[in-house]
N, C-alpha and C positions, 0 to 999 in steps of 0.2 A: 504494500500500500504506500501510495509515494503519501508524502509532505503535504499538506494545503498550501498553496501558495500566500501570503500573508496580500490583503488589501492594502492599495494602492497609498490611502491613504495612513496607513498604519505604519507603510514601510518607512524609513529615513532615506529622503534622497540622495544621489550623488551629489559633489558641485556640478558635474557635467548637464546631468538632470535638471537643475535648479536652473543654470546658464540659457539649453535649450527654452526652459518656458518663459525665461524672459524674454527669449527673441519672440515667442508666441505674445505674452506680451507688447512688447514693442512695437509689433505687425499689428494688432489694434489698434495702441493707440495712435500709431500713424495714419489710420484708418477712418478714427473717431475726431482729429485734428486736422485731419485733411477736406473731412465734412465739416469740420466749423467753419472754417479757413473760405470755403465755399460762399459760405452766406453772406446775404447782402447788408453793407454796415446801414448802420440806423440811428437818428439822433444826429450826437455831435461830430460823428464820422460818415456822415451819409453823405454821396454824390463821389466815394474815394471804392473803387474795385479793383482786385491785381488780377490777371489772367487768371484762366483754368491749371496751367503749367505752375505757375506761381504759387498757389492753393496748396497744389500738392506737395511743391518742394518744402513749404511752410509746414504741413503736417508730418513729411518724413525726419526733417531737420529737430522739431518737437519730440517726435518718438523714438528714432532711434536711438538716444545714451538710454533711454527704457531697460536696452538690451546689454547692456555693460553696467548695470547702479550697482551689482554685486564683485565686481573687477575694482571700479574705481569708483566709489560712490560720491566721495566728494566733487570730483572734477563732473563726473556725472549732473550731481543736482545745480554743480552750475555752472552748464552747459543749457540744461532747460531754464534755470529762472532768468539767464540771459534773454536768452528766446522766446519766453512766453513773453516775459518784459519789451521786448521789440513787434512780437508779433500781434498782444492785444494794446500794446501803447501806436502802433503804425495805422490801427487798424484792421490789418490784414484778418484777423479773428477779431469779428464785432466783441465788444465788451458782454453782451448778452449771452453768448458762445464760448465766452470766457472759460465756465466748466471745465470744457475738454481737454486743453492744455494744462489745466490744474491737476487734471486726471494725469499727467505725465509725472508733472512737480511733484505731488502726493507717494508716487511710487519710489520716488529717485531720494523724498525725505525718509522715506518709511526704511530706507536700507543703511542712511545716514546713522539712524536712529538705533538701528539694530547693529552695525557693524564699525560705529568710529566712536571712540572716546568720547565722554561728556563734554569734556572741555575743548574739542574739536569742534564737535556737533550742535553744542550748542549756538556759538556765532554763525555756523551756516543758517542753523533755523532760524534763528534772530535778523537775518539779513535776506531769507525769503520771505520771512513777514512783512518788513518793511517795505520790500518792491510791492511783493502783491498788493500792499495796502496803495502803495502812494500812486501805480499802476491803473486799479480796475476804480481807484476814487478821482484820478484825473476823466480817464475816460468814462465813467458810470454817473459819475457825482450819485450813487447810488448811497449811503452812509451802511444802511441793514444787508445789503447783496455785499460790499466790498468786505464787512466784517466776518460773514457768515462764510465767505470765498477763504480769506484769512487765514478762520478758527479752521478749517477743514486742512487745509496745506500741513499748519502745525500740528493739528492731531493726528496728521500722518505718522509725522517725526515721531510724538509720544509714543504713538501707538509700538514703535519699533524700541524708543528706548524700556517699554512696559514688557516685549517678547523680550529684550535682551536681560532685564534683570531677571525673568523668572527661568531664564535657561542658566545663567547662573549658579541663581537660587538652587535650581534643582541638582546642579551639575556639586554644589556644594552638600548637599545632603546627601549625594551619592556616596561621596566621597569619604564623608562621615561615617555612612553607616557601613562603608568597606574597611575603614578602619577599626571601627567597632567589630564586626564580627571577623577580621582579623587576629585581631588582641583578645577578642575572647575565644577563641581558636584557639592559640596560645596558651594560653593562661588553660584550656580543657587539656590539651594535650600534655603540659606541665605536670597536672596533676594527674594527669594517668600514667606518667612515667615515672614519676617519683611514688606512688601505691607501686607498682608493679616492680622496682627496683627495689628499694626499702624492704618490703616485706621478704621479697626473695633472699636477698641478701644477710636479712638477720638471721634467715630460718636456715642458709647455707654457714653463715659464721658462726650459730649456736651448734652443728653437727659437726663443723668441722675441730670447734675446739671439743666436743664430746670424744671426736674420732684419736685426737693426739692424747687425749689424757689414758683413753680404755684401749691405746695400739697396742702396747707390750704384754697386759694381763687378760685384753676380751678382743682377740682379734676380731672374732664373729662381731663383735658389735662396734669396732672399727669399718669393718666391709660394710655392714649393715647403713651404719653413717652415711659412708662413700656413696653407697647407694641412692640414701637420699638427698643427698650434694648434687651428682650426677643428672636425677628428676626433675629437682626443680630449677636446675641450670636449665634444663632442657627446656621444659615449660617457661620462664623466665624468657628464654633469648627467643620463643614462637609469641607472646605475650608484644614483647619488643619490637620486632618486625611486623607484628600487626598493625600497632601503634602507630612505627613510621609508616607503614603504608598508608597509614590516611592522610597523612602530609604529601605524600608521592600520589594521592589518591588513584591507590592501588586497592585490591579488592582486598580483604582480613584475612589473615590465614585460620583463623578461628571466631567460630561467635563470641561476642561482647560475655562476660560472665555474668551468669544468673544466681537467683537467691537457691536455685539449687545445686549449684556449683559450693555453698559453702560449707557444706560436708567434706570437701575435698581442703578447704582451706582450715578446718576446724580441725582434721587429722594431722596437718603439716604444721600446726601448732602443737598435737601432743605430742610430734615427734622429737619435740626440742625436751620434752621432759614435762612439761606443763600441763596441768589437769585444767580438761576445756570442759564444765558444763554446756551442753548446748538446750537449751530451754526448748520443752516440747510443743510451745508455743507457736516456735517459730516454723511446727507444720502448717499452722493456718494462716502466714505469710507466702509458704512456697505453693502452696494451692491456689491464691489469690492470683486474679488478672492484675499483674501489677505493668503498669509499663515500662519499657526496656529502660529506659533513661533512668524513671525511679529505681530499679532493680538495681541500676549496675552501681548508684550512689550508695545504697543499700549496704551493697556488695563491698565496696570501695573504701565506707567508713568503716565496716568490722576489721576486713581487712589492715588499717594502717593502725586501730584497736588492737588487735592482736601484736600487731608487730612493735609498739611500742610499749607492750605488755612482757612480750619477750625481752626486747632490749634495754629497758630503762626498769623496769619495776623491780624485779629480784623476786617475783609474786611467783608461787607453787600452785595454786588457782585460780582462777578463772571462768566467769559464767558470761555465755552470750544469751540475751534474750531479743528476739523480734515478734512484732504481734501488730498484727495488718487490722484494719477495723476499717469504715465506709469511707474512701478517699485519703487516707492517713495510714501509713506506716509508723512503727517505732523502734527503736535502734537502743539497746541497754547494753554495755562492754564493763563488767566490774571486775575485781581484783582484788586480792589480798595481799600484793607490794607495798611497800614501805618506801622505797629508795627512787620515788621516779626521777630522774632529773639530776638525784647526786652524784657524785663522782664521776660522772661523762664530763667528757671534752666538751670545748666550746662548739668545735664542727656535731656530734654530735647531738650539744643540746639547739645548736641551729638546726640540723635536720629536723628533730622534733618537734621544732617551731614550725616550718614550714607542713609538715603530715599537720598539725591540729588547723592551720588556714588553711591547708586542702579540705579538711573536713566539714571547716566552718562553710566556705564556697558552698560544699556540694547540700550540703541541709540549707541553707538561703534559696540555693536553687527552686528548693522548693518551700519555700515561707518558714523553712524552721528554723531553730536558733539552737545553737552546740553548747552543751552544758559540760566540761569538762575540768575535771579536778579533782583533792583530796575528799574521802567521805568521814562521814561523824566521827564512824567506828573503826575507819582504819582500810586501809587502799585506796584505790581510784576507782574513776567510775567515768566513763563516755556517756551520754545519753543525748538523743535526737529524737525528733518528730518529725518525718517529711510529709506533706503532704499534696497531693495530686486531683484534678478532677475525677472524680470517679468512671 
C-alpha cells in the first residue's frame, strides 16, 4: 500500500515552488494593471489618454518585480511604489483604478514584511505610505479613498511582519521543546544506566570478595561465586547494550524489566548473603495491569533499594513489600542496617546520592514523593507511592 500523498496545501513548499507562483502572480497583476491602465481618466485628468501599447507597457512594468519581491524584496517594493507613483500621478491609471497597482504595492510590502529586518522594513513602509498618500490625494482630492488606499498598502507590510513573528515564535518553541525532551532523554537514560551498573556491580563485588575469602577452605563455594560473577556480568553487559541501543535507536536486545522479573533480582540479593523477605503482597502487584513505564520504575526503585542495602547498610535482613491498589502502586524496601552511609568513601557516598535522585525522578514521574531514611527502631527504610491512570 503506497503513502497518501500529503495535500497541496499541507505540504511546505520549495523556494522554486514559491518563485514559480509568483510569476503566476505577476502575470495577473500585469493583467489587472494593464486593464486599469486602459480606462478613460476622469475628473482632474480627463481629456489626457496614452495608446493601447502604452497601457500595457504600464501594466507589465507594475507587475513584473511581483515576480522577484521574494529575490529582492526591497528593491522590489521600490520599483513599484516608483511606478504606481508615476503611473497614477501621470494619469496613465485614473486615480479611481488606483486599486490595481496597489494590488502590486501590497504584494511586494507583504514580503518586505515577512523577509527584511524591522528596522529595514520599516522606513520602506513608512515611505510607501507617504507616496501613496501624497499621490492618490493630489490626484483624488478624495480624503476617505486616499486613507483607506493607505491603510491597505500598510496592512500588507503588517500582515507579513504578523507571519514572520509567529514563524519565529513557532520555530522557537520547537526548538525548546527539542531540547527539553532531549535532556530528558538524558537524564532517563542516566538513570537506567546507573540502576543497571550499580546494582550489578555491588552484587559482582559482594561475591567476589565472598569468593577470595572461602578460595583456600570452600573451593565449591568459591566456583559457586565465580558463577554468579560470570551471570550477572553477563546479564549486566545485554542490560547495557540495550540501553545504548536506544541512543543508537536500535531495537532492545531484551524486554524493558517487569515486576515479574523481581524474583530474579530478589534471588541475586540473597546470593550476597542477605535475607530478602519478599512480601506476598506483592503477588497482587505482578497480576495487576500495571503499565510498562510504571512497572519498570517499580522495578528500578527496588532495585537500587536492594543495592544500597547490600553496599552501604551492613543489614542481614531485609523485607521488600509492593501492593498495587486502583491507579497506585506502593514500593516499601526496609532493613535492619545500622551503618548506611558510614565509613564509605566520598565516590561512594556520591554514588549513593545520585541512586536516591534517580529514585526521587522516577516516583515524581508519577506524582509521588520518596521517603527515605533512618527508622524509629533501627535500619532504613525506602518507601514510595506511584501513581498512574488507571
Amino acid at each position: 500500500m503506497t503513502a497518501a500523498t500529503p495535500s497541496l496545501l499541507l505540504r511546505r513548499l520549495s523556494r522554486g515552488q514559491l518563485i514559480a507562483i509568483d510569476g503566476l502572480l505577476a502575470a495577473a497583476t500585469v493583467l489587472v494593471c494593464w486593464y486599469a491602465a486602459t480606462e478613460t481618466p476622469i475628473g482632474p485628468q480627463a481629456g489626457w489618454s496614452e495608446p493601447g501599447w502604452a497601457s500595457f507597457l504600464v501594466g507589465l512594468a507594475v507587475g513584473l518585480p511581483v515576480a522577484v519581491r521574494r529575490l529582492w524584496p526591497v528593491a522590489a517594493a521600490a520599483a513599484v511604489l516608483g511606478l504606481v507613483a508615476l503611473a497614477v500621478g501621470s494619469g496613465a491609471v485614473p486615480f479611481y483604478a488606483g486599486p490595481a497597482p496597489v494590488v502590486a504595492l501590497g504584494l511586494v510590502l507583504y514580503s518586505v514584511g515577512l523577509q527584511v529586518r524591522r528596522r529595514h522594513s520599516v522606513p520602506v513602509v513608512l515611505a510607501a505610505a507617504v507616496v501613496v498618500a501624497a499621490v492618490f490625494g493630489a490626484t483624488s482630492r478624495d480624503v476617505m479613498g486616499t486613507a483607506l488606499i493607505t491603510w491597505v498598502a500598510a496592512a500588507c507590510w503588517a500582515t507579513g511582519r504578523v507571519v514572520r513573528e509567529r514563524r519565529a515564535h513557532a520555530a522557537a518553541r520547537a526548538e525548546q521543546a527539542t531540547v527539553l525532551a532531549v535532556e530528558q532523554e538524558r537524564l532517563r537514560i542516566a538513570r537506567e544506566l546507573h540502576d543497571i551498573v550499580a546494582h550489578s556491580m555491588s552484587m559482582i563485588a559482594v561475591k567476589a570478595t565472598i569468593a577470595d575469602h572461602v578460595g583456600d577452605e570452600h573451593p565449591h563455594e568459591m566456583r559457586e561465586a565465580l558463577r554468579v560473577i560470570a551471570a550477572t556480568s553477563r546479564e549486566t553487559l545485554g542490560e547495557i547494550r540495550r540501553a545504548l541501543g536506544v541512543v543508537r535507536a536500535e531495537a532492545a536486545m531484551k524486554p524493558m524489566p517487569r515486576l515479574a522479573d523481581l524474583d530474579d533480582l530478589v534471588e541475586a540479593a540473597r546470593s550476597t548473603g542477605l535475607t530478602v523477605d519478599f512480601d506476598s503482597r506483592a503477588e497482587t502487584a505482578r497480576s495487576a495491569d500495571l503499565p510498562d513505564d510504571v512497572a519498570l520504575s517499580v522495578y528500578r526503585v527496588v532495585q537500587e533499594a536492594l543495592t544500597n542495602v547490600v553496599r552501604h547498610s551492613g543489614a542481614t535482613r531485609c523485607q521488600v513489600e509492593i501492593v498495587a491498589g486502583d491507579g497506585h502502586v506502593g514500593v516499601r524496601v526496609t532493613d535492619d542496617g545500622s551503618r548506611h552511609g558510614e565509613g564509605e568513601s566520598a565516590a561512594s557516598r556520591s554514588a549513593a546520592g545520585h541512586g536516591l535522585a534517580g529514585m526521587r525522578e522516577r516516583a515524581a514521574q508519577f506524582g509521588g514523593e520518596l521517603n527515605a531514611g533512618p527508622r524509629p527502631d533501627g535500619g532504613w527504610v525506602v518507601a514510595t507511592t506511584m501513581r498512574y491512570a488507571a
